[in-house]
Residue frames relative to the residue before (quaternion, step in Angstrom):
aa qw qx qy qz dx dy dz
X 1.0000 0.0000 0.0000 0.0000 0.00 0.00 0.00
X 0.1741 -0.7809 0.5472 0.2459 3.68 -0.76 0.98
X 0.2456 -0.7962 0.5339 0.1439 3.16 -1.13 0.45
X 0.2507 0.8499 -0.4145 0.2072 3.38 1.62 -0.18
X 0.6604 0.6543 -0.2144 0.2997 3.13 0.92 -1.24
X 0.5418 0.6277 -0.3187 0.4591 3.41 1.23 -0.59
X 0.3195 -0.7966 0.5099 0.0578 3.67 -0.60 1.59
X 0.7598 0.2798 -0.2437 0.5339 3.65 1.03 0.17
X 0.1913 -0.7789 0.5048 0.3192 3.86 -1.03 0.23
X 0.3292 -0.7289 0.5844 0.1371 3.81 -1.15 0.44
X 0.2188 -0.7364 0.6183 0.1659 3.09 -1.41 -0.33
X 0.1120 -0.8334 0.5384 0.0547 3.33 -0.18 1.33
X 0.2250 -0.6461 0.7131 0.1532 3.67 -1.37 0.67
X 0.0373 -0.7527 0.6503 -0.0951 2.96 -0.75 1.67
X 0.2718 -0.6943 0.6524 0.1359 3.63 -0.77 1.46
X 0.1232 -0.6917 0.7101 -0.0464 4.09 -1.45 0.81
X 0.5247 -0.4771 0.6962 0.1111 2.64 -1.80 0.92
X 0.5765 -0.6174 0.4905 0.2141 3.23 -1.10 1.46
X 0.7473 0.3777 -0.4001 0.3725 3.73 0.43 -0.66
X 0.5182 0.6649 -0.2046 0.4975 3.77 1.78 -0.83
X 0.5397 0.5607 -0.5288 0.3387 3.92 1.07 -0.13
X 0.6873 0.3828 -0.4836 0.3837 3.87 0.16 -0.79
X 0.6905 0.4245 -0.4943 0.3141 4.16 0.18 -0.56
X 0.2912 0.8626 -0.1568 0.3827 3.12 1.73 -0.92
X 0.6720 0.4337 -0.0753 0.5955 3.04 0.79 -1.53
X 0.6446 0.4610 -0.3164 0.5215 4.04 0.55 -1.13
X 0.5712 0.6778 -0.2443 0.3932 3.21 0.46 -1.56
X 0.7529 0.5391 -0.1520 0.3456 3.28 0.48 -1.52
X 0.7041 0.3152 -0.1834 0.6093 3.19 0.81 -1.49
X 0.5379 0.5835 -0.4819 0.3714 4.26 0.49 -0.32
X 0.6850 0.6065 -0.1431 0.3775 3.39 1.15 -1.19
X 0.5105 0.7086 -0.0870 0.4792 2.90 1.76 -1.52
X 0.7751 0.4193 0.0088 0.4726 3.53 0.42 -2.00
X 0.6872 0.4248 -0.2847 0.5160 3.91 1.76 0.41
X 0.7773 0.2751 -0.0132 0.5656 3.15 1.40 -1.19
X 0.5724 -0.5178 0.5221 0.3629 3.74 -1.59 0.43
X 0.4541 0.6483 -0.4818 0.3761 3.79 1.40 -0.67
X 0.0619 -0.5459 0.8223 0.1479 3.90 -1.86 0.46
X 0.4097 -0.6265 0.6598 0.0658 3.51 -2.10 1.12
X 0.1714 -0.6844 0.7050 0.0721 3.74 -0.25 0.88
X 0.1551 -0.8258 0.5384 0.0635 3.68 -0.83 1.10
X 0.0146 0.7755 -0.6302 0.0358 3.55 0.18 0.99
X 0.1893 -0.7270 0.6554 -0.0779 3.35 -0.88 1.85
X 0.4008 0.7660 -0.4461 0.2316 3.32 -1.11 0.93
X 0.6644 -0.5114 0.1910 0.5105 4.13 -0.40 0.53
X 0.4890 -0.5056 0.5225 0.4820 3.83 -0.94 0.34
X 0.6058 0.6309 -0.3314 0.3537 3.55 0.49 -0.60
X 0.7346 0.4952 -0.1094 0.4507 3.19 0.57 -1.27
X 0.6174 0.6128 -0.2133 0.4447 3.26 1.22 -1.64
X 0.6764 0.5022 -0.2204 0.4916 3.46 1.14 -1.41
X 0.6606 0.4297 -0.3613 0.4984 3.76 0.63 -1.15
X 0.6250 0.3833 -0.3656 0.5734 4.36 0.66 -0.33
X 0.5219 0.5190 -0.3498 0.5796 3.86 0.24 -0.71
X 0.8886 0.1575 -0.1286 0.4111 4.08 0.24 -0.46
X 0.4834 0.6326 -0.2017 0.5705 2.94 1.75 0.45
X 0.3724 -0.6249 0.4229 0.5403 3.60 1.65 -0.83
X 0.3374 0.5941 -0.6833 0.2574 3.38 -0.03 0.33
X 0.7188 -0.6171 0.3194 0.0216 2.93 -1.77 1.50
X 0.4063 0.8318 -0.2750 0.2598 3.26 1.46 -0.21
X 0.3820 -0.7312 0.5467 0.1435 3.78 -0.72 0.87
X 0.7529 -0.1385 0.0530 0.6412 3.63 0.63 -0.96
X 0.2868 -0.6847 0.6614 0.1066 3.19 -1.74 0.40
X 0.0388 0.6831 -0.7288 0.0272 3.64 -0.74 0.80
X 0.1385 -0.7106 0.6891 0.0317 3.57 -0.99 1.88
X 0.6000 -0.6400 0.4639 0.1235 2.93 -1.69 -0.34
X 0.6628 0.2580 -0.2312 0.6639 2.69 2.06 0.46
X 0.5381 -0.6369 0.4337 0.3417 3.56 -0.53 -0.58
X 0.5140 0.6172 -0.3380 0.4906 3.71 1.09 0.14
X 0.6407 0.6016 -0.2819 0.3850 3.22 0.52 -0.80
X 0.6448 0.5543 -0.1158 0.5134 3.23 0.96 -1.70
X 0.8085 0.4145 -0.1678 0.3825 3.39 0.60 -1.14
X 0.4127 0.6373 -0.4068 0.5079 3.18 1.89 -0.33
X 0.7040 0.6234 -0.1888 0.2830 3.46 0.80 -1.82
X 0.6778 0.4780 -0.2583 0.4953 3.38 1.55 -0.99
X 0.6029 0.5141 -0.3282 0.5143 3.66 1.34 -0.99
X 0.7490 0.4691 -0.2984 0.3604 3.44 0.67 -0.56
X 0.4978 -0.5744 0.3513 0.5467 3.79 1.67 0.30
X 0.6028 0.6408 -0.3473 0.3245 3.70 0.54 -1.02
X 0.7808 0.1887 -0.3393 0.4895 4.13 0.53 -0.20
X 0.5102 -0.6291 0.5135 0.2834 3.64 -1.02 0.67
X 0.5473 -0.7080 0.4377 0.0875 2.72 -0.92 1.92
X 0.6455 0.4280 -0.2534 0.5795 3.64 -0.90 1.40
X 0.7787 0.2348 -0.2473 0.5266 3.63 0.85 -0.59
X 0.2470 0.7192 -0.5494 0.3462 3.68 0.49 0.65
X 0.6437 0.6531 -0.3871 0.0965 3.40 -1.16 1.15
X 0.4689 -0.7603 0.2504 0.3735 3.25 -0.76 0.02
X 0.3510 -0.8499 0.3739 0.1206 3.22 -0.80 1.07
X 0.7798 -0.0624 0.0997 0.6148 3.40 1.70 -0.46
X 0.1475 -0.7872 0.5612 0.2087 3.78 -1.20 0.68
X 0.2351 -0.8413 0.4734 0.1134 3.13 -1.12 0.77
X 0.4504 -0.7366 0.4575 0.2129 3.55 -1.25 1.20
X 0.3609 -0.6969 0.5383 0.3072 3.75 -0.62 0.57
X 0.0339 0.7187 -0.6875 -0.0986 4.18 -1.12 -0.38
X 0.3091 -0.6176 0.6091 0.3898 3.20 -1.69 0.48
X 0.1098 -0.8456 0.5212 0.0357 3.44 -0.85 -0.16
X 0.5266 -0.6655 0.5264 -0.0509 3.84 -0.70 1.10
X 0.1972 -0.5835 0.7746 0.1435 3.65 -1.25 0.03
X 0.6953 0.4431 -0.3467 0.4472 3.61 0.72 -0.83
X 0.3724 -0.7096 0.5241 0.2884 3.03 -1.41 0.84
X 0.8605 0.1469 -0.2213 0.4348 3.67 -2.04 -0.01
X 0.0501 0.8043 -0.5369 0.2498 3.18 0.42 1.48
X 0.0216 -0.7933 0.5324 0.2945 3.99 -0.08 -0.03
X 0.0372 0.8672 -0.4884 0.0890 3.33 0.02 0.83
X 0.2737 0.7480 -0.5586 0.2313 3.20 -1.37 1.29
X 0.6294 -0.4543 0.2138 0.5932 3.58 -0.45 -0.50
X 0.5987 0.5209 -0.4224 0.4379 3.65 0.54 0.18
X 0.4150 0.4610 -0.4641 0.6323 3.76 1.54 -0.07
X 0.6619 0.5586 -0.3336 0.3723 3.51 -0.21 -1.48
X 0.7961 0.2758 -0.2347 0.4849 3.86 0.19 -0.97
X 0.6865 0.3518 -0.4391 0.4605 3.55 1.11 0.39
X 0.4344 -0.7152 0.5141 0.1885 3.30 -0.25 1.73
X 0.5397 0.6237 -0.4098 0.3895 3.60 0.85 -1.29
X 0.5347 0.7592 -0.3224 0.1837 3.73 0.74 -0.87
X 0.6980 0.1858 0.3236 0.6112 2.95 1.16 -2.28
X 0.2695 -0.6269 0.7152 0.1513 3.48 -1.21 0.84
X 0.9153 0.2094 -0.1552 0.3072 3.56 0.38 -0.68
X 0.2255 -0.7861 0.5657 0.1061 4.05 -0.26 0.37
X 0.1950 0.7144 -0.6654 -0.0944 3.77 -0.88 0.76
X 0.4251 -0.6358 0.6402 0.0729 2.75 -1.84 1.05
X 0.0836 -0.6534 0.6602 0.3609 3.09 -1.63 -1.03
X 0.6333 -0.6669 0.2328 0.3161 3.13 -1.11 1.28
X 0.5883 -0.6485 0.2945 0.3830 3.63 -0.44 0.67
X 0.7844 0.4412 -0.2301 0.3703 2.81 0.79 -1.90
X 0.7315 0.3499 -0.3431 0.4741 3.99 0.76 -0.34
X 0.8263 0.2492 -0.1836 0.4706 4.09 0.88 -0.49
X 0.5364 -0.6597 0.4088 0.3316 3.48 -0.66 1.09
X 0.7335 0.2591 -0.4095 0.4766 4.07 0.16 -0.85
X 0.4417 0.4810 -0.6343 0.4138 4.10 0.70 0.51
X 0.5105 0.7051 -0.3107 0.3817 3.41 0.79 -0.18
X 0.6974 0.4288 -0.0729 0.5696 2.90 0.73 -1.83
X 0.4782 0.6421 -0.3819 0.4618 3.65 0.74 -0.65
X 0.7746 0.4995 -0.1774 0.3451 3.27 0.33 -1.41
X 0.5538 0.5990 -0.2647 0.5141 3.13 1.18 -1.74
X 0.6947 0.4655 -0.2812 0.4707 4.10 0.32 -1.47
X 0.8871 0.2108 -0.2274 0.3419 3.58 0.45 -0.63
X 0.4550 0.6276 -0.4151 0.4763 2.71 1.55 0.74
X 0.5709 0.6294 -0.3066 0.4289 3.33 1.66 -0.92
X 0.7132 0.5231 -0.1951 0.4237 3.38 0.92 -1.12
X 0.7173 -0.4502 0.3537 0.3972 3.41 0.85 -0.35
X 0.7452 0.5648 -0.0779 0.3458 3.72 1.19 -1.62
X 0.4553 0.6389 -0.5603 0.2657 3.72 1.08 -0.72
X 0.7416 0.3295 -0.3916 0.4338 3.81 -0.15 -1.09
X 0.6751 0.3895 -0.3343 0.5299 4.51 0.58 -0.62
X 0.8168 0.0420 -0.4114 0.4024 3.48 0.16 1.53
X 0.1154 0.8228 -0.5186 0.2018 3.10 0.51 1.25
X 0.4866 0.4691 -0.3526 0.6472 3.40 1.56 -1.06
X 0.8946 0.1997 -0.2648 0.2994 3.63 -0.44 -0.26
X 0.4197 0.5277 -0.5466 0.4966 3.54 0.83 0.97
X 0.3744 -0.6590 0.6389 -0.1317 2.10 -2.25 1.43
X 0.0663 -0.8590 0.4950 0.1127 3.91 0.27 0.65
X 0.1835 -0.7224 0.6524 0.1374 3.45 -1.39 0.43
X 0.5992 -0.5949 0.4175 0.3358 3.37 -1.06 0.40
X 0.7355 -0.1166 0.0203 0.6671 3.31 1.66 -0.80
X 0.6722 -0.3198 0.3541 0.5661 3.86 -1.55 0.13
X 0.6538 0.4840 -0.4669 0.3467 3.36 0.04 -0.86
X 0.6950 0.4036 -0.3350 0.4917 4.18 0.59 -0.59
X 0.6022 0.5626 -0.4489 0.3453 3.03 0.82 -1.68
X 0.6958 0.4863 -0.3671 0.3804 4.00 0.45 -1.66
X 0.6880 0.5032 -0.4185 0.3135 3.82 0.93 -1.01
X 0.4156 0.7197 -0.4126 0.3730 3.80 1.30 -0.56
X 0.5947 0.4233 -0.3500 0.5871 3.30 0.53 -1.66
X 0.8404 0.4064 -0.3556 0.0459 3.27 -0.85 -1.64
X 0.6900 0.2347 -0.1901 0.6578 3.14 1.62 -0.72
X 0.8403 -0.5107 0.1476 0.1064 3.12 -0.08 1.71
X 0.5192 0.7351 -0.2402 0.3639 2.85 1.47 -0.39
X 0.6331 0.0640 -0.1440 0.7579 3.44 1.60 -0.38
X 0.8080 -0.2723 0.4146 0.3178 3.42 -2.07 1.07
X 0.7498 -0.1170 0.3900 0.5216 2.74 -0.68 -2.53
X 0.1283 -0.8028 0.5608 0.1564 3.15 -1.57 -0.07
X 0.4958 -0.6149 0.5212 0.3232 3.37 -1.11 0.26
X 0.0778 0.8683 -0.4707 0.1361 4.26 0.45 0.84
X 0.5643 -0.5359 0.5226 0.3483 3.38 -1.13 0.00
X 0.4914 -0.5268 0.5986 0.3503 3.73 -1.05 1.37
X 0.5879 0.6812 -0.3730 0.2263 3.46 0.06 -0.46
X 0.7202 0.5218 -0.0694 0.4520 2.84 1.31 -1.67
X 0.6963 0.3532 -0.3154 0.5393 3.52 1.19 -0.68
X 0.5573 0.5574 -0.4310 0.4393 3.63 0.95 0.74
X 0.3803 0.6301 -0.5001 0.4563 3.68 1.48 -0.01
X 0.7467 -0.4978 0.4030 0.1798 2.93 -1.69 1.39
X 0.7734 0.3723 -0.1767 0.4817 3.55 1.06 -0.40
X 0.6601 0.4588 -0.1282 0.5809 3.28 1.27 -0.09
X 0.5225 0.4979 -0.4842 0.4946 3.69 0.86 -0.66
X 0.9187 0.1242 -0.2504 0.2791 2.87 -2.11 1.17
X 0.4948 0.6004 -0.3089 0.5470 3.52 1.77 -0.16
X 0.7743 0.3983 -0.2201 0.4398 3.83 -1.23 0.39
X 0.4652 -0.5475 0.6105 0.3334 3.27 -1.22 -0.25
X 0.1709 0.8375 -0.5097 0.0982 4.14 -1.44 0.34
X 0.0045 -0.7308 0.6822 -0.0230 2.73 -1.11 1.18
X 0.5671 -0.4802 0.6225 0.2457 3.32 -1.85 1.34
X 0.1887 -0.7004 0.6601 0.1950 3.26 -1.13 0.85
X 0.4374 -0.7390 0.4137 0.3024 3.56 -1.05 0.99
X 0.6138 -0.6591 0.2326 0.3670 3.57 -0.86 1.15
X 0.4847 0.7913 -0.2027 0.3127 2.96 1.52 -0.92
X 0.7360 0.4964 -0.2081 0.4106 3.62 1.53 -1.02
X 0.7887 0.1010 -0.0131 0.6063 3.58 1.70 0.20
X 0.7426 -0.4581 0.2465 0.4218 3.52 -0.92 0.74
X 0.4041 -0.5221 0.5450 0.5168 3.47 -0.99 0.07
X 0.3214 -0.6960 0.5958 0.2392 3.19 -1.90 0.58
X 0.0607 -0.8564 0.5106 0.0471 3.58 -0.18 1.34
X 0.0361 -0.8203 0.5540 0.1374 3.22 -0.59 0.34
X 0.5742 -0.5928 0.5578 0.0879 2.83 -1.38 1.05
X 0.0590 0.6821 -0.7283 0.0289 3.77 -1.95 0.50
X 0.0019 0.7429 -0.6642 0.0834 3.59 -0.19 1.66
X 0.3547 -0.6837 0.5362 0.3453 3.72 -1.03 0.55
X 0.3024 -0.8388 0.4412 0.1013 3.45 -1.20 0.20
X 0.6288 0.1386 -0.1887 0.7415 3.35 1.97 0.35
X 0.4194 -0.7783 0.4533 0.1131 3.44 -0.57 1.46
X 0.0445 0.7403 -0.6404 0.1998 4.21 1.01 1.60
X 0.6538 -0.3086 0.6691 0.1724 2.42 -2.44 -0.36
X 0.6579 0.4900 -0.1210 0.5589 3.46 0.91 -0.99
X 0.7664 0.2057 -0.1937 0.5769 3.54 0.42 -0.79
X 0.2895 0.7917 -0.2227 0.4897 3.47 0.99 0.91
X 0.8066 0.0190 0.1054 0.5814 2.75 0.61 -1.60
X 0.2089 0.7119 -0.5040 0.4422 3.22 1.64 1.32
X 0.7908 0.5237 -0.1409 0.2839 2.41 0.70 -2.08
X 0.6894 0.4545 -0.2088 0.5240 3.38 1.11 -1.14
X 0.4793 0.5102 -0.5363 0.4715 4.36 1.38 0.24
X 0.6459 0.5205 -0.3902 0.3996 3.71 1.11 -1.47
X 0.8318 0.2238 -0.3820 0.3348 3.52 0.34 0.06
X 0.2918 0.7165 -0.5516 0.3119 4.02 1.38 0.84
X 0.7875 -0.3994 0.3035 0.3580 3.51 -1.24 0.13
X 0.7602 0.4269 -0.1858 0.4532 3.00 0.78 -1.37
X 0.3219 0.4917 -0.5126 0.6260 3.66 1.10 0.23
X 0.7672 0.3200 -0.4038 0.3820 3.37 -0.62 -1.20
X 0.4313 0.7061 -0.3822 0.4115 3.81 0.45 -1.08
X 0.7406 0.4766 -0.1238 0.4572 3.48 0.14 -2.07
X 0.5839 0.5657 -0.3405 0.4724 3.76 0.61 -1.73
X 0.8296 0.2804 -0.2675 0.4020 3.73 -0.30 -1.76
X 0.7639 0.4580 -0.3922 0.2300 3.54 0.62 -0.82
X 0.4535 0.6184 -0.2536 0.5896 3.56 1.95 0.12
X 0.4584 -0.8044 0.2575 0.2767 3.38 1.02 -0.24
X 0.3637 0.7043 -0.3452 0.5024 3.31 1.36 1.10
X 0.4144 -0.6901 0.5835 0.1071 3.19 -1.15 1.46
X 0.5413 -0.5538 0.5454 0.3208 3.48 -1.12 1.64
X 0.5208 -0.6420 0.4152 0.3797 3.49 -1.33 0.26
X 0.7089 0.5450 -0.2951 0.3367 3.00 1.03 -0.44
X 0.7181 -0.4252 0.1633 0.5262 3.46 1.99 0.72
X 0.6391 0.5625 -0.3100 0.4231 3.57 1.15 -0.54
């Protein structure tokens, strides 16, 4: 999609889900390299985003990580009606720094395994959610409480693991696909099956030109492109 065409530049505040900063980051500059428009990337929990976002924070669009949030935003007068949706589902993984790990849910139910578990915290980041849901599915949520770790968001929860500080974690597939991480660690695709899908949602929040023709890049090819090769299911299942 060209965007050249656009006779004026903006500046969009764009609030993110913590697990959504590295495509984000592609996204950013694709968007960039069509249009006179710049993307301010304000990374941070869906939680958090939402409590500032209803507070007055400045923010043009909001892509959460779940779908509640957003939908709060529209019931609450505050997102512009019409721009509600989902932009992408995300897959959860445990995942390791060590290497030739066999991980899965038969690691998981051997506590003996791991001294340490990160999460993310439910109540402010959807996959802390999902976390829960999975170890709740399996049998284990209440037999590792002593050994969880919480993050405020994926984005900590993943730094625990990486710098050792926690075993394993419960992270965004996403994350072990960053350029620095791929092919490093131990992983296992959680199966979708062990917890809600994690839609996520992108509701605008000032009603531009510019944040417009965000909306209508987030849904060009090359977005998609970006989505699968990051490891996110199109919304529409692909």
């Amino acid at each position: 999609m060209n965007l050249s065409s656009a006779a004026y530049a903006d500046r969009l505040n764009v609030a993110v889900a913590s697990n959504f900063a590295a495509p984000m980051e592609e996204i950013k500059k694709a968007f960039e390299s069509g249009s006179n428009h710049e993307l301010v990337i304000i990374r941070g929990s869906s939680g958090k985003h939402y409590a500032q976002i209803r507070n007055g924070a400045p923010f043009d669009v909001f892509l959460s990580a779940d779908q509640a949030r957003p939908l709060r935003l529209m019931e609450e007068g505050i997102g512009i009606p019409g721009t509600l949706g989902t932009y992408a589902m995300g897959r959860l993984a445990l995942w390791s720094r060590e290497e030739d790990l066999e991980l899965g849910k038969e690691y998981l139910l051997n506590t003996a395994n791991y001294e340490t578990l990160a999460i993310a915290n439910p109540r402010l980041a959807p996959y802390g959610q999902a976390a829960n849901e999975v170890l709740d599915a399996i049998g284990l949520e209440a037999g590792v409480n002593n050994r969880m770790v919480m993050g405020e968001n994926i984005a900590q929860t993943f730094q625990f693991v990486y710098s050792g500080n926690a075993d394993i974690g419960l992270v965004a597939y996403s994350q072990t696909l960053s350029p620095t991480v791929r092919g490093r660690g131990s992983s296992w695709l959680v199966p979708s099956e062990l917890h809600q899908d994690i839609r996520q949602d992108m509701v605008l929040l000032k009603d531009s030109l510019a944040a417009r023709e965000f909306a209508a890049f987030m849904n060009s090819d090359a977005v998609r492109d970006i989505f699968i090769s990051q490891g996110y299911v199109l919304s529409d299942g692909r």
